[in-house]
Backbone as XML, in Angstrom:
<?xml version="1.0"?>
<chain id="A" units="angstrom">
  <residue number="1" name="UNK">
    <atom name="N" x="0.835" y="-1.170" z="0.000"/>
    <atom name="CA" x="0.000" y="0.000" z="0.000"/>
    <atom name="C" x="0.888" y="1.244" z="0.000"/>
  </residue>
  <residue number="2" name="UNK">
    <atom name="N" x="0.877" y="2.070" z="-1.073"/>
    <atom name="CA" x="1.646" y="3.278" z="-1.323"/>
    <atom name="C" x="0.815" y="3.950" z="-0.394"/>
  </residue>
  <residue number="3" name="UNK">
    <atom name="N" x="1.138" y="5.167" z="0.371"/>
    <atom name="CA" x="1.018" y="5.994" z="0.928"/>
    <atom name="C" x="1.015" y="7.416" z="0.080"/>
  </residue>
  <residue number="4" name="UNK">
    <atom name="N" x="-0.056" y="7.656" z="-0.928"/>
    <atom name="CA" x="-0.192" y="9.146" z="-1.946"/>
    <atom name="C" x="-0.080" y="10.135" z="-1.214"/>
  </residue>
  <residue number="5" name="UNK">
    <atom name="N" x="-0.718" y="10.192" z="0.409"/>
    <atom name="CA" x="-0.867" y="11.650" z="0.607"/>
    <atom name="C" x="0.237" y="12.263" z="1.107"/>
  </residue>
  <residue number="6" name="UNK">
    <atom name="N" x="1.390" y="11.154" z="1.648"/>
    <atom name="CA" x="2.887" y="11.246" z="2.312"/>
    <atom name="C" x="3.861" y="11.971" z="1.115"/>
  </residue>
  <residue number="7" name="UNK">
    <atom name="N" x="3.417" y="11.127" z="0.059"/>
    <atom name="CA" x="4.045" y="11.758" z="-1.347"/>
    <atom name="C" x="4.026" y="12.731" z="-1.962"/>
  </residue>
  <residue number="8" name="UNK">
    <atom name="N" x="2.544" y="13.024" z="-1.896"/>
    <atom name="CA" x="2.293" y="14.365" z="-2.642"/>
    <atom name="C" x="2.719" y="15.438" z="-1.777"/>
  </residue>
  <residue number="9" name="UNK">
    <atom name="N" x="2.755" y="15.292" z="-0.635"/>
    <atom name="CA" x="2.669" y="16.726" z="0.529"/>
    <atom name="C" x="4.459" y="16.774" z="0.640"/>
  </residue>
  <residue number="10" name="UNK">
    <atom name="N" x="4.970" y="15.398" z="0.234"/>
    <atom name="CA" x="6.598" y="15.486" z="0.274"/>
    <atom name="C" x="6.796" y="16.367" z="-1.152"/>
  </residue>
  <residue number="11" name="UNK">
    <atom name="N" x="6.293" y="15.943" z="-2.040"/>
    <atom name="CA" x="7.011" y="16.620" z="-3.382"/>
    <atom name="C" x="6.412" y="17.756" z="-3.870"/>
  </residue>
  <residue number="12" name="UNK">
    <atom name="N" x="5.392" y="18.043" z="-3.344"/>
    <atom name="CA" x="4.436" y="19.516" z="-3.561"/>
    <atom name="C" x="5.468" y="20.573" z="-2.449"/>
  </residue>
  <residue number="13" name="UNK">
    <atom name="N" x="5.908" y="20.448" z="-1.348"/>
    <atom name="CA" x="6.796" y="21.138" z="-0.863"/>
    <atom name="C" x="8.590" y="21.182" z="-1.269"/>
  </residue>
  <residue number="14" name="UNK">
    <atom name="N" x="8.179" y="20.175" z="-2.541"/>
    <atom name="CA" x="9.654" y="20.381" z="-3.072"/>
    <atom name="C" x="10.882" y="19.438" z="-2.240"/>
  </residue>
  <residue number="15" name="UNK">
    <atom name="N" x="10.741" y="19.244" z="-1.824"/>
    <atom name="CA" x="11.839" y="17.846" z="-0.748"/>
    <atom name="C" x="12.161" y="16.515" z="-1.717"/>
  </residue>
  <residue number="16" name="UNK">
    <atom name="N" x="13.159" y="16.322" z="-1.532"/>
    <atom name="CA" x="13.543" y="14.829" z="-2.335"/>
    <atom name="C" x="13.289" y="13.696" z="-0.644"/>
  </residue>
  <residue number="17" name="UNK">
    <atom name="N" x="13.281" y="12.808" z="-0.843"/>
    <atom name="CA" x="13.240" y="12.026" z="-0.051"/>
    <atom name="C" x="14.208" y="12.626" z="1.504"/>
  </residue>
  <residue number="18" name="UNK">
    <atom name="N" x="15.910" y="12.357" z="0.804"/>
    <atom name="CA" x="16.536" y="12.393" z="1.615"/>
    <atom name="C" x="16.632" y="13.845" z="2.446"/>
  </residue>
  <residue number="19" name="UNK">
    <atom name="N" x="16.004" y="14.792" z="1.728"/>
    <atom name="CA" x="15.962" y="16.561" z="2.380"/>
    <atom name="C" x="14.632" y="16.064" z="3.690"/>
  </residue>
  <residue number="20" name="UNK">
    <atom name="N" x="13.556" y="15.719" z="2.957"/>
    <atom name="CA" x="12.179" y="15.152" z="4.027"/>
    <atom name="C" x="12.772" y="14.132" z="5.309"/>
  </residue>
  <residue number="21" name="UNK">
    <atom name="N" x="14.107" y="13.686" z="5.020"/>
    <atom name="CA" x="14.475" y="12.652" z="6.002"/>
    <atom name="C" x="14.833" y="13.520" z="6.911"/>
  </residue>
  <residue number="22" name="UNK">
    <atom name="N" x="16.126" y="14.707" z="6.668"/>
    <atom name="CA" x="16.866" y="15.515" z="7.010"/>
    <atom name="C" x="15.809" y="16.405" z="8.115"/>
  </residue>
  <residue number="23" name="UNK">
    <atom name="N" x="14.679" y="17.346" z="7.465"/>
    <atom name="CA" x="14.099" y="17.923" z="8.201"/>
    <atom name="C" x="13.332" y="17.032" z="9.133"/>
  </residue>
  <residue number="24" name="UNK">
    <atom name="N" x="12.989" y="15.811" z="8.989"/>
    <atom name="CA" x="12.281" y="15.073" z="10.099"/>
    <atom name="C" x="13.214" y="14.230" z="11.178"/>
  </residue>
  <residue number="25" name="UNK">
    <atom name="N" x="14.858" y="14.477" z="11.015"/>
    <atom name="CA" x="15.701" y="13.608" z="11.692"/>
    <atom name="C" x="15.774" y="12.241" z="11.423"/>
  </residue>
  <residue number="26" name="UNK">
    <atom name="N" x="14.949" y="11.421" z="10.094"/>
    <atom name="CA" x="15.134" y="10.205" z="10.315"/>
    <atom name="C" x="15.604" y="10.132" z="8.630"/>
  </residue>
  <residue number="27" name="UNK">
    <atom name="N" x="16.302" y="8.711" z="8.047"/>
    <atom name="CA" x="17.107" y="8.413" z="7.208"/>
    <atom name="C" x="16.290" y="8.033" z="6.026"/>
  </residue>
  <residue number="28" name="UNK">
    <atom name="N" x="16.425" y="8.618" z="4.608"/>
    <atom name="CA" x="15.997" y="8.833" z="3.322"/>
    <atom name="C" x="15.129" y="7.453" z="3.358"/>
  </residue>
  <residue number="29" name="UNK">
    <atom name="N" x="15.852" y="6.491" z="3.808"/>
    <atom name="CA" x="15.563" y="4.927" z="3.698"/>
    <atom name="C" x="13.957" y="4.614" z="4.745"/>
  </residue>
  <residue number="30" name="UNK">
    <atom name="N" x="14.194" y="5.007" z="5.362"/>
    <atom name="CA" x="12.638" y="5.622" z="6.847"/>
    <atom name="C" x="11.927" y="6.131" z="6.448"/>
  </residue>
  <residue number="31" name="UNK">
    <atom name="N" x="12.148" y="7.032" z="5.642"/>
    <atom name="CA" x="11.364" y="7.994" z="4.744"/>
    <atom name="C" x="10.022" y="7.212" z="3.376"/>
  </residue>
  <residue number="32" name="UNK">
    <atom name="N" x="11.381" y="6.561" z="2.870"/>
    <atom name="CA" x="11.078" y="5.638" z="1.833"/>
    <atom name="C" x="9.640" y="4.254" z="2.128"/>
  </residue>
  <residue number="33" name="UNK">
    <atom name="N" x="10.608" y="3.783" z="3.393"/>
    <atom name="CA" x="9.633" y="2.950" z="4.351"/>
    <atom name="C" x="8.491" y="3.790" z="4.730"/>
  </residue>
  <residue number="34" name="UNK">
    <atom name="N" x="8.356" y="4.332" z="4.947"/>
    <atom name="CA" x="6.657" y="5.031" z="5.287"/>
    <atom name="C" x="5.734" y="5.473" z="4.193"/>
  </residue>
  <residue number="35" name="UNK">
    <atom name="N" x="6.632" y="5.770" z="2.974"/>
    <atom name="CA" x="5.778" y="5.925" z="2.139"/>
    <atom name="C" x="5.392" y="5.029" z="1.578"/>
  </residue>
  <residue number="36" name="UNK">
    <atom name="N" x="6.031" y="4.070" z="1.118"/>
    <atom name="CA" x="5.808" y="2.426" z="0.608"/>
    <atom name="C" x="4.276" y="1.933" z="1.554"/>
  </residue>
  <residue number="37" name="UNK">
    <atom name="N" x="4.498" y="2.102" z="2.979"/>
    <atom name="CA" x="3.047" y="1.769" z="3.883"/>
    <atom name="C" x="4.120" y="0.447" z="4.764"/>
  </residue>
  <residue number="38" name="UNK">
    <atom name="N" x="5.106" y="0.033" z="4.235"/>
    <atom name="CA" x="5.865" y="-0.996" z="5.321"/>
    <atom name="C" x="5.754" y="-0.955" z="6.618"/>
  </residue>
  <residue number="39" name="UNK">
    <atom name="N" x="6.047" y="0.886" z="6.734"/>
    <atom name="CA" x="6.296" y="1.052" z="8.340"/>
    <atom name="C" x="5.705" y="2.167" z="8.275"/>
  </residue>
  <residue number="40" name="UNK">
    <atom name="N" x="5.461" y="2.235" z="9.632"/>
    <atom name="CA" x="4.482" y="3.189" z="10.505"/>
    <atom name="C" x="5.124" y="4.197" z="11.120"/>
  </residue>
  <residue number="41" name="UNK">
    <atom name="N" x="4.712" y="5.732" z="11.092"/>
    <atom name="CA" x="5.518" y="6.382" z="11.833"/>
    <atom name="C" x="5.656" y="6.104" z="13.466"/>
  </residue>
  <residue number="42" name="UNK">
    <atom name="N" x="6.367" y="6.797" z="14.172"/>
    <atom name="CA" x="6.180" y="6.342" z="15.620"/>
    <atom name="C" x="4.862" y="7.629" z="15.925"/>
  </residue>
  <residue number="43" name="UNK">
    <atom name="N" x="4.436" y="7.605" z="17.397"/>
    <atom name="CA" x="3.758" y="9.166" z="17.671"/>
    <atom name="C" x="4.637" y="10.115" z="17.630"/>
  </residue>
  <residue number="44" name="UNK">
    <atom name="N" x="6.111" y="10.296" z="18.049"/>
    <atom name="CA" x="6.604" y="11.111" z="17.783"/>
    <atom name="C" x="6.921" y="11.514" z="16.849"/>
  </residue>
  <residue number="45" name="UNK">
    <atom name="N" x="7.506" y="10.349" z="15.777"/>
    <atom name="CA" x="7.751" y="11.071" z="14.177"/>
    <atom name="C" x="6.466" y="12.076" z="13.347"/>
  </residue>
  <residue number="46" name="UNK">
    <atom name="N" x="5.015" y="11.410" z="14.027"/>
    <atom name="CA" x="3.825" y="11.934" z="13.316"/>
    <atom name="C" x="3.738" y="13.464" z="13.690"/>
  </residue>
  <residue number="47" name="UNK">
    <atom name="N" x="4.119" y="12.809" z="15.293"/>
    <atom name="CA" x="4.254" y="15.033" z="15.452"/>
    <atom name="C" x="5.077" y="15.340" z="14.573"/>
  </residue>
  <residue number="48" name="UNK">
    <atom name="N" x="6.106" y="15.318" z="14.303"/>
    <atom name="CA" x="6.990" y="15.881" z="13.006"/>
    <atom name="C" x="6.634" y="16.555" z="11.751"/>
  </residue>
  <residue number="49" name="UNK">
    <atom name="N" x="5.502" y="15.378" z="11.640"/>
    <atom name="CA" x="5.044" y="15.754" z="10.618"/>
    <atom name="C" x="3.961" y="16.361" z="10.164"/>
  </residue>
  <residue number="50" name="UNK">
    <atom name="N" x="3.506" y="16.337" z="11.137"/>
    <atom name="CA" x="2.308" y="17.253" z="11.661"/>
    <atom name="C" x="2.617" y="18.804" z="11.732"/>
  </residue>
  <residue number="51" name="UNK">
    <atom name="N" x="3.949" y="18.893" z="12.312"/>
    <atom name="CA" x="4.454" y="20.510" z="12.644"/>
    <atom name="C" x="4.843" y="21.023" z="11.055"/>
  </residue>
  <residue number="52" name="UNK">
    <atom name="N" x="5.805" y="19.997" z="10.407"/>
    <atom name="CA" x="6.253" y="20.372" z="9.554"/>
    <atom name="C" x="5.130" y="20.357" z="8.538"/>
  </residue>
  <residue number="53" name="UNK">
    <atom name="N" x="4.256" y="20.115" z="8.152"/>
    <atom name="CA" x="3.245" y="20.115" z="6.714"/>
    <atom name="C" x="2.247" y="20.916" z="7.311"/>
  </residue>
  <residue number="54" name="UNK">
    <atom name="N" x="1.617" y="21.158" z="8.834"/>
    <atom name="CA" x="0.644" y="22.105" z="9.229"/>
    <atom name="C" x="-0.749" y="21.298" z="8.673"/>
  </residue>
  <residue number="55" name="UNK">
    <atom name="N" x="-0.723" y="20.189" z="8.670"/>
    <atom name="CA" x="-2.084" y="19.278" z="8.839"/>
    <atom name="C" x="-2.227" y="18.410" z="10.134"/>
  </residue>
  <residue number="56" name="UNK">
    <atom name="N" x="-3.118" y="18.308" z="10.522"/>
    <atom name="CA" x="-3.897" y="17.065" z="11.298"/>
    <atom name="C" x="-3.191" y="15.663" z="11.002"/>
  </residue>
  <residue number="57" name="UNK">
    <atom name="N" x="-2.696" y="14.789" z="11.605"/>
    <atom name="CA" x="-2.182" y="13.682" z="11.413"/>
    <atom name="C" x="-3.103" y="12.939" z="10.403"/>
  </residue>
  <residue number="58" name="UNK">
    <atom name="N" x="-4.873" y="12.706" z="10.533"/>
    <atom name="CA" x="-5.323" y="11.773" z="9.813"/>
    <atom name="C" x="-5.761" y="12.399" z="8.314"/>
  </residue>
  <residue number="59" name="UNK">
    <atom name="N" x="-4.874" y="14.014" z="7.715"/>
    <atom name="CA" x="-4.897" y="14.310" z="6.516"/>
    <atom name="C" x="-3.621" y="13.544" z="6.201"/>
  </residue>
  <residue number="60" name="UNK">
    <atom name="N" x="-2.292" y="12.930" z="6.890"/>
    <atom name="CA" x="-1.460" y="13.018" z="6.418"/>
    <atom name="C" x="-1.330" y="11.668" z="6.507"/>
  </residue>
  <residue number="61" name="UNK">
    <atom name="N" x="-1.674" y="10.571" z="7.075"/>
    <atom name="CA" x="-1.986" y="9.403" z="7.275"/>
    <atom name="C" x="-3.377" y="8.513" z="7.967"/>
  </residue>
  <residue number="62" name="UNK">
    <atom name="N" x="-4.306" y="9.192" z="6.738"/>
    <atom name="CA" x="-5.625" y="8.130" z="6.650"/>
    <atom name="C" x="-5.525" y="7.101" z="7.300"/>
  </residue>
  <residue number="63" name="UNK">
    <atom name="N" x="-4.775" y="5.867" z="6.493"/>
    <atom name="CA" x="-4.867" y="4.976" z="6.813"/>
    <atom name="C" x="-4.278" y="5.014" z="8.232"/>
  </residue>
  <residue number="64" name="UNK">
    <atom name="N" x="-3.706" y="5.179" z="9.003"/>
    <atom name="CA" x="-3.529" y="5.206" z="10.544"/>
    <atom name="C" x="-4.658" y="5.720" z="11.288"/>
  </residue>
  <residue number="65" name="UNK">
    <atom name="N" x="-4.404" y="6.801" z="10.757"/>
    <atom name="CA" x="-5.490" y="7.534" z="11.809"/>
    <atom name="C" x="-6.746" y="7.882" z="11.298"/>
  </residue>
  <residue number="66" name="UNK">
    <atom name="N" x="-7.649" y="7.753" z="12.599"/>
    <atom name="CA" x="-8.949" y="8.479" z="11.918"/>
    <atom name="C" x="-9.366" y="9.555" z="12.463"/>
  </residue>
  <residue number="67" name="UNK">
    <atom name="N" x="-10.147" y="10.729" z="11.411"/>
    <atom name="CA" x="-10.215" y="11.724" z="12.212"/>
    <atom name="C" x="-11.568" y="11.694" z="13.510"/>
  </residue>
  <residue number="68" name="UNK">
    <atom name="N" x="-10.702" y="12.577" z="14.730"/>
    <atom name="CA" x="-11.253" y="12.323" z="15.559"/>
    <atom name="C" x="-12.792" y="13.752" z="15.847"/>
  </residue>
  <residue number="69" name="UNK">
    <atom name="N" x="-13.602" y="12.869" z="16.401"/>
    <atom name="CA" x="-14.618" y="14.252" z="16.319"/>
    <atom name="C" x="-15.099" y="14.391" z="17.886"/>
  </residue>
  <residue number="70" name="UNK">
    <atom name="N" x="-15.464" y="15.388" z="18.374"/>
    <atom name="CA" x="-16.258" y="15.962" z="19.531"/>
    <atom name="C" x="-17.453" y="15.144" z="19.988"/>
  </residue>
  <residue number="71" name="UNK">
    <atom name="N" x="-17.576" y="13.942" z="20.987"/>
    <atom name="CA" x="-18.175" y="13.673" z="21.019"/>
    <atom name="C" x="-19.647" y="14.328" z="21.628"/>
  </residue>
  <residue number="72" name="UNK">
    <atom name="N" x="-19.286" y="14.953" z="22.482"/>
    <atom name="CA" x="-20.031" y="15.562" z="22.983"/>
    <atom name="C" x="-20.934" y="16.899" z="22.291"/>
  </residue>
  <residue number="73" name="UNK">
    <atom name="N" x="-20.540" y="17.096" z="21.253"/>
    <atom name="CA" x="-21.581" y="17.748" z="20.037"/>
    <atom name="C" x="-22.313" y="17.041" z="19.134"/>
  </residue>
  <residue number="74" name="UNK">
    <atom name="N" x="-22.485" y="15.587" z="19.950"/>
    <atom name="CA" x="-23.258" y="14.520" z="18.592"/>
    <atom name="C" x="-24.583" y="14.191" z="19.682"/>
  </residue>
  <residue number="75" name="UNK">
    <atom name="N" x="-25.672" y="14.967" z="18.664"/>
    <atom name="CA" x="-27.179" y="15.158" z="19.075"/>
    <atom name="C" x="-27.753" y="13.918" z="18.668"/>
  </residue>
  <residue number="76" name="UNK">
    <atom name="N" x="-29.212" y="13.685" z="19.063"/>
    <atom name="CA" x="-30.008" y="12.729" z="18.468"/>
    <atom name="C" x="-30.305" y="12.704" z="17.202"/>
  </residue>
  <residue number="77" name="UNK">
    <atom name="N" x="-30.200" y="13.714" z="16.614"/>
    <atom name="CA" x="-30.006" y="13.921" z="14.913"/>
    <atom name="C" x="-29.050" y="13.109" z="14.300"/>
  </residue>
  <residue number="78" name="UNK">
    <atom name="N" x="-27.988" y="13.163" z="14.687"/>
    <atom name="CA" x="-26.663" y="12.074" z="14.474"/>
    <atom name="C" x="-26.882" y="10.861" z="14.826"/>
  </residue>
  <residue number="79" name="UNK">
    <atom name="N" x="-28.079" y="9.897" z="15.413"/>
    <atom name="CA" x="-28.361" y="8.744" z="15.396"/>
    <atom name="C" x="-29.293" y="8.029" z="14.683"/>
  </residue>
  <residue number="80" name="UNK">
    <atom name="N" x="-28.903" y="7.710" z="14.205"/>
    <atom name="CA" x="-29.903" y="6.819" z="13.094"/>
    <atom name="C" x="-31.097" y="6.451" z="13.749"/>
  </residue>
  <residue number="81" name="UNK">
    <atom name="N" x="-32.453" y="6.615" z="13.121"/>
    <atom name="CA" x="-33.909" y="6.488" z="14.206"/>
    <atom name="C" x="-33.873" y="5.578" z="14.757"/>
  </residue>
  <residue number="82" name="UNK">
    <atom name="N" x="-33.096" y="4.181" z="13.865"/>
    <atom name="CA" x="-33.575" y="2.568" z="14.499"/>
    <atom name="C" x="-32.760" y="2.753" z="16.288"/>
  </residue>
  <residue number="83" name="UNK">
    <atom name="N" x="-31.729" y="3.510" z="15.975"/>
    <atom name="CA" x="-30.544" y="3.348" z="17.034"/>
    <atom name="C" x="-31.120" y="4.393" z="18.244"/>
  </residue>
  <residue number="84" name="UNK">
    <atom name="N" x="-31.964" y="5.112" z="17.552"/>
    <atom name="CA" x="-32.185" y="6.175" z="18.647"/>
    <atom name="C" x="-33.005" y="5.555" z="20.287"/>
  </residue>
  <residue number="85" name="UNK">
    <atom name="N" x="-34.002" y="4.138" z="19.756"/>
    <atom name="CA" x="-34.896" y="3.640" z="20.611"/>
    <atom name="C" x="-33.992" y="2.611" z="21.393"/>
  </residue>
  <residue number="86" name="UNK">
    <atom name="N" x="-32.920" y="2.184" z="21.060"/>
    <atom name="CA" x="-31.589" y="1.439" z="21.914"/>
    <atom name="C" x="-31.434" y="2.243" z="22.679"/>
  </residue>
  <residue number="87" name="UNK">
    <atom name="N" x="-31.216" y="3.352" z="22.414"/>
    <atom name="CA" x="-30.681" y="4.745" z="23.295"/>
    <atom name="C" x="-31.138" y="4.588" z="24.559"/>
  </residue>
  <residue number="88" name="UNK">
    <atom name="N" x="-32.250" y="5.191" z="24.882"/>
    <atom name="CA" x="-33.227" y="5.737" z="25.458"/>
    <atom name="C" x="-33.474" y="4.289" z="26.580"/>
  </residue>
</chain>
């Protein structure tokens, strides 16, 4: 599983692999590995990359993460009717 959105946000900012390694502290080859989908960033590398591209982790890795939402702003409108009478 290629990793597109790791790619595009690497080469739309102009970085070759090994420059994206450089600014994130880890090796062209690490780099390579995450985009391929082999390996997983750690939580800390994701902050990295999070600071450095100025997205949300689950724009920058979908497949890891999902985005997270407020639970506490999800009304009875947000439950499907069948689910609403489980509710209650």
């Amino acid at each position: 599983m290629v990793r597109d959105e790791v790619i595009n946000l690497r080469e739309n900012a102009g970085f070759t692999q090994t420059q994206l390694g450089e600014k994130l502290g880890i090796s062209a080859v690490h780099v390579r590995k995450i985009e391929k989908g082999t390996r997983n960033p750690s939580k800390d590398l994701t902050e990295r990359y999070v600071a450095l591209f100025g997205l949300p982790a689950d724009k920058i890795f979908p497949d890891i993460y999902e985005k997270l939402i407020d639970t506490k702003r999800i009304t009875s409108e947000h439950i499907p009717a069948q689910r609403e009478e489980a509710v209650k």
